[in-house]
LORO-38355 format. One line per field, with one value per residue: residue in three letters; x, y, z of N, C-alpha, C in turn. Coordinates in steps of 0.02 Angstrom, whole numbers, plus 50000, padded with zeros to 5 digits. Each point is the difference from the previous one (the first is absolute). Example, Ala and Ser with C-alpha at 12.3 -4.5 7.8 and 13.67 -1.06 7.14 Angstrom:
<nodes>
r <- [ALA;SER]
n.u <- [50660;49982]
n.v <- [49716;50053]
n.w <- [50390;49964]
ca.u <- [49955;50042]
ca.v <- [50059;50059]
ca.w <- [50000;50003]
c.u <- [50045;49961]
c.v <- [50060;50055]
c.w <- [50000;50037]
</nodes>
This chain:
<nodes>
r <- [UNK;UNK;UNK;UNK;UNK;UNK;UNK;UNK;UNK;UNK;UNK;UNK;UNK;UNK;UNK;UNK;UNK;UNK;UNK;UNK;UNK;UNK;UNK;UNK;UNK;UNK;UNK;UNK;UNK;UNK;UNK;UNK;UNK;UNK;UNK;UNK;UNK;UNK;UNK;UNK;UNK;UNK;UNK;UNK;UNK;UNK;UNK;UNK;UNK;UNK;UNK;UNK;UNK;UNK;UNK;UNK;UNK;UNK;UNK;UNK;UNK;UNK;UNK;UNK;UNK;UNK;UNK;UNK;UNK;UNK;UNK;UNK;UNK;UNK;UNK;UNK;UNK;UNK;UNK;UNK;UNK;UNK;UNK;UNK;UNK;UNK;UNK;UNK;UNK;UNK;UNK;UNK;UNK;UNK;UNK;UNK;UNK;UNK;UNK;UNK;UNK;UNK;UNK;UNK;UNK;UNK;UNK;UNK;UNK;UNK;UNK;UNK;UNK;UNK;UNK;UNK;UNK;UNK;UNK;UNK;UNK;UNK;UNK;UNK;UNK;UNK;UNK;UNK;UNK;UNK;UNK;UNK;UNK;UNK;UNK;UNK;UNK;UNK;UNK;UNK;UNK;UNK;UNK;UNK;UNK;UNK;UNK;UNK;UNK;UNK;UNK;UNK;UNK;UNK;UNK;UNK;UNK;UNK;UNK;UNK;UNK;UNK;UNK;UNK;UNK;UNK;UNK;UNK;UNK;UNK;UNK;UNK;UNK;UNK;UNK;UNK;UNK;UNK;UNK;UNK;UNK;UNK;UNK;UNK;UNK;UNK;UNK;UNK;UNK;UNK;UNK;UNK;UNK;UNK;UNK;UNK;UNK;UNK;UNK;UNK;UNK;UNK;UNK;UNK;UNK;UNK;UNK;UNK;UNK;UNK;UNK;UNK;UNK;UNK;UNK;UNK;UNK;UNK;UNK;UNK;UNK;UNK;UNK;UNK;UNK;UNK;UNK;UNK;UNK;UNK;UNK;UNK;UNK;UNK;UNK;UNK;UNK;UNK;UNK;UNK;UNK;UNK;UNK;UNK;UNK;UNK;UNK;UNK;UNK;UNK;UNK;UNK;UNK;UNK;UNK;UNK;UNK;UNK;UNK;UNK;UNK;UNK;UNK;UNK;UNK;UNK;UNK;UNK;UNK]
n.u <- [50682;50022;49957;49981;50067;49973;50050;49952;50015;49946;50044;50040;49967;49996;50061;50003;50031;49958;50007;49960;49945;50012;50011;49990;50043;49969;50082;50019;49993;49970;50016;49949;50062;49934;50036;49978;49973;50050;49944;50030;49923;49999;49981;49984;49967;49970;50027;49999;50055;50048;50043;50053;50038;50062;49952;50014;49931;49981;49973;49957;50043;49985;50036;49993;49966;50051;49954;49947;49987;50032;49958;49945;50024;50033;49934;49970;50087;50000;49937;49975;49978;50047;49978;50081;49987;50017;50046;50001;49969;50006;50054;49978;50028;50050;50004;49998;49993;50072;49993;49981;50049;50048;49981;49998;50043;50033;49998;49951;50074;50010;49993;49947;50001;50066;50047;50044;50028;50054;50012;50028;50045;50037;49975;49962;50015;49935;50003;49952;49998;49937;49964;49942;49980;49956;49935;49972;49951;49986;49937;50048;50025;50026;50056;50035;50006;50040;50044;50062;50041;50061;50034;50035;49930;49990;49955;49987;49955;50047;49996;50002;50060;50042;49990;50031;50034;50038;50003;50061;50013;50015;50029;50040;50005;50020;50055;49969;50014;50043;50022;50001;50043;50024;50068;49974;50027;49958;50064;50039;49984;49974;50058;50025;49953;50009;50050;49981;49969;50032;49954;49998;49985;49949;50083;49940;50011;50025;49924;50010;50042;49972;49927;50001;50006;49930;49969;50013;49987;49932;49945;50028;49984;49941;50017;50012;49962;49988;49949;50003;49992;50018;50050;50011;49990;50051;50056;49984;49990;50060;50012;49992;50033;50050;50007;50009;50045;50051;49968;50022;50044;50001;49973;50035;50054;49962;49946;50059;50037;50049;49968;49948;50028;50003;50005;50044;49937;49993;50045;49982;49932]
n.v <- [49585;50021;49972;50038;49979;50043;50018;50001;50038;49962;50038;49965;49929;49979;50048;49941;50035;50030;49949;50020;49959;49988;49943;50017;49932;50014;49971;49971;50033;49986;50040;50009;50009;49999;49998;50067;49956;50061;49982;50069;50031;50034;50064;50031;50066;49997;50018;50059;49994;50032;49997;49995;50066;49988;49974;49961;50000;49967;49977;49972;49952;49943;50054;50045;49918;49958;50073;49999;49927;50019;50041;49919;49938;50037;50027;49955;49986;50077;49968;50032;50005;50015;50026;49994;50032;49949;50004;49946;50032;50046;49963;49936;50052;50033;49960;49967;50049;50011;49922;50016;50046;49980;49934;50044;49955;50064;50029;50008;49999;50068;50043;50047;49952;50019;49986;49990;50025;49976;50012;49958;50056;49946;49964;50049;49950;49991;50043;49996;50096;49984;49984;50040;49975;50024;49982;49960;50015;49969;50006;49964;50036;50027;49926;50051;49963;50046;50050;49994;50011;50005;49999;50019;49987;49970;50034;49988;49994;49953;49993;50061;49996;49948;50021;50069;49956;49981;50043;50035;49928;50001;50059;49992;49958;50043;49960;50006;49942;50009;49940;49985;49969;50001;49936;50027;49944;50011;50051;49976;49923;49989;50004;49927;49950;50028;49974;49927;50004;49950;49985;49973;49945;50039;50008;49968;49922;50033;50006;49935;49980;50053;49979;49926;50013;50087;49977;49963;50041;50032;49946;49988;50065;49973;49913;49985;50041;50010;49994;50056;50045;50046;49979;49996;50053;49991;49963;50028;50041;49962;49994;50052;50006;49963;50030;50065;49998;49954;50047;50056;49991;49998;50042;50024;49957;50050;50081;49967;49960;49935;49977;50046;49964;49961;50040;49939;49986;50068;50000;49967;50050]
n.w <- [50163;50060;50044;50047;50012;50088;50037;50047;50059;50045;50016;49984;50004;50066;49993;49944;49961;49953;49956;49951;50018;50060;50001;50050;50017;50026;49956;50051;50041;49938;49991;49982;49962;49993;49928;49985;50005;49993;49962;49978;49999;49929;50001;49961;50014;49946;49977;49959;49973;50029;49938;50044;49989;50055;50025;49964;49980;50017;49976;50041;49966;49977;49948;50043;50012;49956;49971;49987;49972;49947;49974;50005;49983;49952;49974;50013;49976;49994;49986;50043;49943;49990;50050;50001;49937;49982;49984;49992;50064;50012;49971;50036;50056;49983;49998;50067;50030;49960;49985;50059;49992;49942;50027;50047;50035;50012;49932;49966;49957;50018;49925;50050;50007;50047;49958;50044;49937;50026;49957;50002;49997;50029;50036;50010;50052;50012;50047;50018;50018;49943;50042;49982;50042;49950;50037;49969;50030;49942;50031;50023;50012;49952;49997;50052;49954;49939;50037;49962;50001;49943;50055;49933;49989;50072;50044;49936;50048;50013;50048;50017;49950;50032;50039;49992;49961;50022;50045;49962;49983;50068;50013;49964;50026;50014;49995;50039;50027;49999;50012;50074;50008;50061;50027;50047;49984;49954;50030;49969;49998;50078;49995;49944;50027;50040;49971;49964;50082;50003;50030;50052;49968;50009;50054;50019;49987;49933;50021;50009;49941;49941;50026;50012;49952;49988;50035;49963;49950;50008;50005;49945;49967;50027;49993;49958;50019;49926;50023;49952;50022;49964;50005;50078;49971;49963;50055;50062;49976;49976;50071;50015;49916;50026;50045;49997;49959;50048;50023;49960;49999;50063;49996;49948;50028;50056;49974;49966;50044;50008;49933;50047;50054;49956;49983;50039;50041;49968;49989;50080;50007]
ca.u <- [49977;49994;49984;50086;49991;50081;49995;50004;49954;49915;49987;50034;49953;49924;50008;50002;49953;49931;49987;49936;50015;50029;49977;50053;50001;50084;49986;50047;50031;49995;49942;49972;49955;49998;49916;49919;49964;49920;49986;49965;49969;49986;49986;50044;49966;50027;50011;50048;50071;50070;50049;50075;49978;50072;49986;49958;49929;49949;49937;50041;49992;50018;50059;50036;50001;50055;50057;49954;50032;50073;49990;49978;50060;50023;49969;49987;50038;50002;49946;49940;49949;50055;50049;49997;49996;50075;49996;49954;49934;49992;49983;49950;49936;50001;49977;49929;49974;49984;49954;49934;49970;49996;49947;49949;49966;49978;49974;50035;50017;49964;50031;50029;50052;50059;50091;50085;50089;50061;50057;50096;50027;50075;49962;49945;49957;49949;49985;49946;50002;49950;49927;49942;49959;49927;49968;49921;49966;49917;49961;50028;50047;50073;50031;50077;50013;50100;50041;50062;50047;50077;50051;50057;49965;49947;49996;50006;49933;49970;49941;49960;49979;49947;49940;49965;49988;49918;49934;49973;49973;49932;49956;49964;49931;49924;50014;50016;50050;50055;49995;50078;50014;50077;50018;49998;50070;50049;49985;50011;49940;49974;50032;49979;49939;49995;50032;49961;49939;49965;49957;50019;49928;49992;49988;50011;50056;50046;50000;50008;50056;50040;50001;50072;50089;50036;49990;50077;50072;50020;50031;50068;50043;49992;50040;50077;49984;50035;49958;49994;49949;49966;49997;49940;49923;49988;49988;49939;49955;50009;49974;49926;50004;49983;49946;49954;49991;49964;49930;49959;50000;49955;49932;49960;50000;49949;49974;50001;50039;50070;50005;50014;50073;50034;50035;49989;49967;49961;50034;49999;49959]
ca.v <- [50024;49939;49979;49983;49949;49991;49993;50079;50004;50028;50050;50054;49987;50059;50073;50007;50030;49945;50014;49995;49920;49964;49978;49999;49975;49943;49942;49959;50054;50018;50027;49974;50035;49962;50045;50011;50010;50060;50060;50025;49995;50081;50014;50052;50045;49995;50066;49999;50018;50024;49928;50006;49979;50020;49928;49979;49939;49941;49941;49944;49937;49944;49963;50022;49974;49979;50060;50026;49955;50005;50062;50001;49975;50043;50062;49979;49943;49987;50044;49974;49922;49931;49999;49926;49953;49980;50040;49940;49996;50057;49995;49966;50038;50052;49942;50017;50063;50044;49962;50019;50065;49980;49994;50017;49942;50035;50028;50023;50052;50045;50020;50048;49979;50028;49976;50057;49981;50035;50005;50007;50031;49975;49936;50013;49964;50024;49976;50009;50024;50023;49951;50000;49945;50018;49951;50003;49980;50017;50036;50051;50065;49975;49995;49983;49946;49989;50039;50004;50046;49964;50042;50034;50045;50034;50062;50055;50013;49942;49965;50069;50026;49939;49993;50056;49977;49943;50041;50018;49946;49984;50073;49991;49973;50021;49967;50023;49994;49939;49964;49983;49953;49960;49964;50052;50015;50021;50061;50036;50000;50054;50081;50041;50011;50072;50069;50026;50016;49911;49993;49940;50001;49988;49955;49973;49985;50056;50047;49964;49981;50071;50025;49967;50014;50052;50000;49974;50038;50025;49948;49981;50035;50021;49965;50040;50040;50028;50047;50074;50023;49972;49915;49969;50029;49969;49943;49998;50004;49965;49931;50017;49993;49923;49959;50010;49962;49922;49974;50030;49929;49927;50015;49997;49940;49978;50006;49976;49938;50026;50008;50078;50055;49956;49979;49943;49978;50014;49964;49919;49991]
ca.w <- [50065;50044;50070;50069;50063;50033;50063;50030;50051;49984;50053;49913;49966;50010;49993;49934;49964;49967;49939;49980;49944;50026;50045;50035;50052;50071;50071;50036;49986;49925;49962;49920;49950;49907;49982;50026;49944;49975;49953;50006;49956;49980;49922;49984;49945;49941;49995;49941;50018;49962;49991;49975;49907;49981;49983;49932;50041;49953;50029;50030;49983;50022;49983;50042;50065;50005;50014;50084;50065;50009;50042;50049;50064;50023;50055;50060;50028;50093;50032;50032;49964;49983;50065;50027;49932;49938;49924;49982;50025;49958;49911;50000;50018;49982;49938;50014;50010;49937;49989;50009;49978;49931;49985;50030;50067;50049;49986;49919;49993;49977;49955;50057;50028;49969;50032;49963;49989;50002;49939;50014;49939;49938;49999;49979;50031;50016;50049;50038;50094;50055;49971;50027;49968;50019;49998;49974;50038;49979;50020;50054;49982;49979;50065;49957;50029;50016;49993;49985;50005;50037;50049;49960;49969;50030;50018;49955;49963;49932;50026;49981;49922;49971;50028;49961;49933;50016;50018;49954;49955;50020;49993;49943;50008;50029;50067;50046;50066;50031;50058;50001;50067;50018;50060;50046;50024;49939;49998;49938;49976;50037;49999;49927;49999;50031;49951;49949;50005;50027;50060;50041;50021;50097;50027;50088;50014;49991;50037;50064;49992;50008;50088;50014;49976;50045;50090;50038;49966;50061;50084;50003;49977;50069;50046;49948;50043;49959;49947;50032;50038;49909;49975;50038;49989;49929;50004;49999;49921;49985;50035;49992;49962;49992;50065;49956;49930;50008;50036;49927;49951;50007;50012;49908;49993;50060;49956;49945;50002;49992;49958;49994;50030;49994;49939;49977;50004;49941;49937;50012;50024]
c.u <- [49986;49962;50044;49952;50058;49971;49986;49979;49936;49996;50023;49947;49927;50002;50041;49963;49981;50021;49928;50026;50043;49994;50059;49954;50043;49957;50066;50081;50030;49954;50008;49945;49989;49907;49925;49959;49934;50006;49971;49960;50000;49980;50006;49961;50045;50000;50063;50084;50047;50025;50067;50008;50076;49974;49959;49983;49980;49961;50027;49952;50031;50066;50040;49999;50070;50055;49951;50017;50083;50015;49947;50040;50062;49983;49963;50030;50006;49965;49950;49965;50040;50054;50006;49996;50054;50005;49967;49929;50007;49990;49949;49901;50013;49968;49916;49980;49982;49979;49936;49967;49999;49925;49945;49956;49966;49944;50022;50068;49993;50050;50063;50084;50047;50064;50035;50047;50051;50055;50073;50024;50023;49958;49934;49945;49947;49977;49922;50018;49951;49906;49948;49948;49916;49960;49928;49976;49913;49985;50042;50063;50069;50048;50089;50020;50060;50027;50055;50067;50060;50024;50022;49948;49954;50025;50029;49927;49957;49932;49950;49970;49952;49926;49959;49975;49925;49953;49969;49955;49922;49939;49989;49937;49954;49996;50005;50034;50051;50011;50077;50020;50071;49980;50010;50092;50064;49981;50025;49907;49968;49999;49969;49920;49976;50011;49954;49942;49929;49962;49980;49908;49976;49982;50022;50068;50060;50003;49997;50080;50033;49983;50062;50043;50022;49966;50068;50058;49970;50021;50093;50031;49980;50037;50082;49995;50031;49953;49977;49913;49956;49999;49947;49932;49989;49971;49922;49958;49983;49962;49923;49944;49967;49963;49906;49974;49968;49941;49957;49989;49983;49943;49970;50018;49947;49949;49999;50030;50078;50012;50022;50053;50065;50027;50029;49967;49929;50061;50008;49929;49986]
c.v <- [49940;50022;50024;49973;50002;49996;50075;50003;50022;50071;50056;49996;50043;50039;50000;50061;49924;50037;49994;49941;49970;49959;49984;49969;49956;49928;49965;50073;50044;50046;49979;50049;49987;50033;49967;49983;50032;50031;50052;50020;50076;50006;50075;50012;49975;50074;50009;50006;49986;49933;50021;49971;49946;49891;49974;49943;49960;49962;49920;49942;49941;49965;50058;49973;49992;50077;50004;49958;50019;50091;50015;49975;50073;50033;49957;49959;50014;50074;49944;49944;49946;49996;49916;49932;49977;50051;49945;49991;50079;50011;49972;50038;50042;49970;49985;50073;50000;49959;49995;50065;49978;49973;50014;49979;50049;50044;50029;50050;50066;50031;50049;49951;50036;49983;50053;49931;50027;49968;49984;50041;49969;49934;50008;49963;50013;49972;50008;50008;50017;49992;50050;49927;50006;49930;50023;50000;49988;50058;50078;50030;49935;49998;50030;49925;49964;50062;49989;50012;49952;50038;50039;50064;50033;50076;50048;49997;49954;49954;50060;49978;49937;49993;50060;49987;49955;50032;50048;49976;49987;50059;49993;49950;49977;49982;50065;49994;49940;49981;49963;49964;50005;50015;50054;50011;50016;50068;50034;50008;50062;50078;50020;50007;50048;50067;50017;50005;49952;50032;49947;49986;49951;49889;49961;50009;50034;50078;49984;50012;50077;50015;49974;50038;50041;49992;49961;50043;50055;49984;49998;50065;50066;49963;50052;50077;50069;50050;50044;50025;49975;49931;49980;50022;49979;49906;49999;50021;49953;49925;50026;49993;49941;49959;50029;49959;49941;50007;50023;49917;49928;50036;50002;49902;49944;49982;50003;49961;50021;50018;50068;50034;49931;49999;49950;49965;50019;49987;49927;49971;50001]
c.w <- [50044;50056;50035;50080;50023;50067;50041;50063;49984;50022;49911;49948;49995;49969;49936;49954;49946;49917;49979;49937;50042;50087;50080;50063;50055;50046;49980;49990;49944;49960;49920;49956;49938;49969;50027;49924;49989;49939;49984;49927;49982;49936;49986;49914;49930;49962;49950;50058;49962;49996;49993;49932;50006;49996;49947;50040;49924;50029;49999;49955;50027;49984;50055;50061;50031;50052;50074;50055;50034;50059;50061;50067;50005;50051;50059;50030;50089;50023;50049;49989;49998;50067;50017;49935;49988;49928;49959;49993;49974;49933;49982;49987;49939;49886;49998;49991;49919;49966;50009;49981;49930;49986;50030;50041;50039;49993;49909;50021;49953;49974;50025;50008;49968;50021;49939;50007;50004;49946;50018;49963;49969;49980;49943;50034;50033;50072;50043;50056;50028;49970;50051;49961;50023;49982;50000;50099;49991;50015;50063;49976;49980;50051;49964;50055;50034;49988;50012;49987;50024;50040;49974;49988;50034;50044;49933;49949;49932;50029;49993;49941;49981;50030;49974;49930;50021;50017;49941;49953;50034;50000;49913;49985;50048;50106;50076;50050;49988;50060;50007;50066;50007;50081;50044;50027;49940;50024;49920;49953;50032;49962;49931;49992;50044;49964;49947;49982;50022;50063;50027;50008;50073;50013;50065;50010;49998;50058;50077;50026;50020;50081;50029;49998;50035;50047;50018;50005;50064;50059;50002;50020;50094;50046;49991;50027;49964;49958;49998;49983;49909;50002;50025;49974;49919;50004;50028;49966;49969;49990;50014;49946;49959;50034;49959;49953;50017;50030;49953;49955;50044;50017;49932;50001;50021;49936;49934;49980;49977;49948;49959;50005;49997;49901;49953;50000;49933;49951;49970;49965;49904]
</nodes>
């Protein structure tokens, strides 16, 4: 995934629609677009669920670094986080990451952890398509730290199953909530943590950003002079919405500092 950078009138520009996770600006008659670095923060009830039986899971050790590194650059070779990397500087990260989850720089890894293999028929060769990776957080709710998935294998429910195993593991003892992060401009990320039930926990900045987005998308879509009588009354909702939100949240930020309505900032902390 790359950046783009071209050339446009400011007059086309204005009236760009806006990706969410993404940053768009002009000068010297160019517009430029390249990621936003936002994360977003959730968590999501622990609670028993179904496992596609049609994937066989196991628990993750250290002699499967060699297969995780190799299916992590798969699946994030051209997503968001790595927009603009070398395949070089990708493998690189992608060595680090599961290195750091192995020994637990980040935090202990947790048994919960779960990966699938895929089998060659004729080969018999064993391949790794796919990693939920859970992390100790002391005292505060368990993080999924890495979710995974090669191209070949995703939208058929294997990131589901692996993350349901894990949750299961964790309702068995005793754990109540899971917790979870990705880059506001990975919409695939977006979509699957929505689906399976994740809740976006309250913050400034993030809810600064969603006002942005659609007060523009209305401003634009009123210049564009195209919007029917619903649209217009959904977008404003909308933007009403949010405008809400941010003054709900620098006013709890007023009286209890950022700390409250800032999420990275209590994980840092």
């Amino acid at each position: 995934m790359r950046s783009q950078h071209f050339p446009m009138p400011v007059e086309e520009y204005e009236i760009m629609p806006w990706k969410l996770g993404w940053k768009y600006e002009y000068w010297d008659g160019n517009v430029h677009i390249t990621p936003r670095e936002q994360i977003v923060m959730l968590q999501v009830e622990v609670k028993p669920r179904l496992v596609d039986a049609r994937f066989t899971l196991k628990p993750v050790d250290s002699s499967d670094e060699a297969r995780l590194v190799d299916a992590f650059i798969a699946a994030f070779g051209d997503t968001i986080e790595y927009c603009d990397w070398t395949p070089e500087k990708i493998a690189s990260a992608a060595q680090h990451n599961i290195r750091i989850f192995l020994t637990g720089k980040r935090g202990a890894p947790l048994p919960a952890s779960r990966l699938t293999m895929e089998v060659h028929p004729d080969t018999g060769e064993a391949r790794l398509i796919g990693a939920a990776l859970l992390i100790d957080q002391n005292e505060e709710c368990p993080l999924l730290d890495m979710l995974f998935v090669i191209p070949e294998w995703q939208h058929q429910g294997l990131g589901t199953t692996l993350v349901s195993a894990a949750v299961n593991d964790l309702y068995k003892a005793g754990v109540k909530t899971l917790k979870s992060r990705y880059a506001l401009g990975n919409e695939m990320s977006r979509s699957w943590h929505q689906k399976f039930g994740f809740v976006e926990e309250p913050d400034l900045f993030l809810a600064r950003l969603y006002y942005h987005h659609v007060y523009h998308e209305l401003w634009r879509r009123e210049q564009l002079d195209d919007l029917t009588k619903a649209e217009r009354q959904q977008l404003m909702s909308e933007v009403e919405h949010w405008n809400s939100r941010v003054e709900e949240l620098e006013k709890i930020a007023e009286e209890q500092g950022m700390e409250a309505v800032v999420p990275l900032l209590r994980s840092r902390g």
